[in-house]
N, C-alpha and C positions, 0 to 999 in steps of 0.2 A: 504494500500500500504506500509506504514509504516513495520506490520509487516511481511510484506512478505521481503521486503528488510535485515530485520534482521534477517529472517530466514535463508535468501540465503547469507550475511555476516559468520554467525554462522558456516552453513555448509562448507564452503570453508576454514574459520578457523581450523575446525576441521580436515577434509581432508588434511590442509598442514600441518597440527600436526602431522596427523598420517605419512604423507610421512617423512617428517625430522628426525622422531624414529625411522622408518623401516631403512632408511638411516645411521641412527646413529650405528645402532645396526650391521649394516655391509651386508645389503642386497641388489639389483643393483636397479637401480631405476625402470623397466621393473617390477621386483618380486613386487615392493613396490605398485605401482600403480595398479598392480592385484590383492594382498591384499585390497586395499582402495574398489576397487568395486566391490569385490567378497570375502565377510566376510567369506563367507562359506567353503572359503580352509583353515582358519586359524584356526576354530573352533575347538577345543576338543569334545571328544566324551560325555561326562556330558552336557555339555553348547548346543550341538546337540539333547539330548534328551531332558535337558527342552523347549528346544526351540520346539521342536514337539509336547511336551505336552503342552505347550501354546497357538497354536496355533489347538490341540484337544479339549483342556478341555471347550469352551464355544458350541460346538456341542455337547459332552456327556453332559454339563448341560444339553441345550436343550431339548435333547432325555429325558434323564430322570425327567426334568418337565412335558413333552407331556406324559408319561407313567403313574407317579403320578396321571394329570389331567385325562387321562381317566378312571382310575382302583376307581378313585372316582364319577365319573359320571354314571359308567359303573354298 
């Protein structure tokens, strides 16, 4: 329980982190708060594709362990 409360601490720390920069920086608090739960508008197009390849790259391991494994059995 313990560390569930410090997770849920951590996260709402971090969350008014980001609002008070987005704020700082001169954005309305509407943009700010759509920011905070929708990373995905804010992202660069670099940080968009690793982000696709991270989230490919343990399915092509996959695949190509299951390829390996057969073409050795096979």
């Amino acid at each position: 329980m313990d560390v569930l409360g410090i997770s849920v601490l951590i996260l709402l720390l971090l969350i008014g982190l980001s609002l008070v920069l987005d704020l700082m920086v001169g954005l309305h608090f509407r943009t700010s708060v759509i920011h905070v739960f929708n990373p995905f508008l804010v992202m660069e197009v670099p940080e968009l594709i690793i982000f696709f390849f991270l989230m490919i790259a343990p399915f092509v391991y996959w695949f190509i362990k299951k390829i390996r494994k057969s073409r050795g059995q096979g």
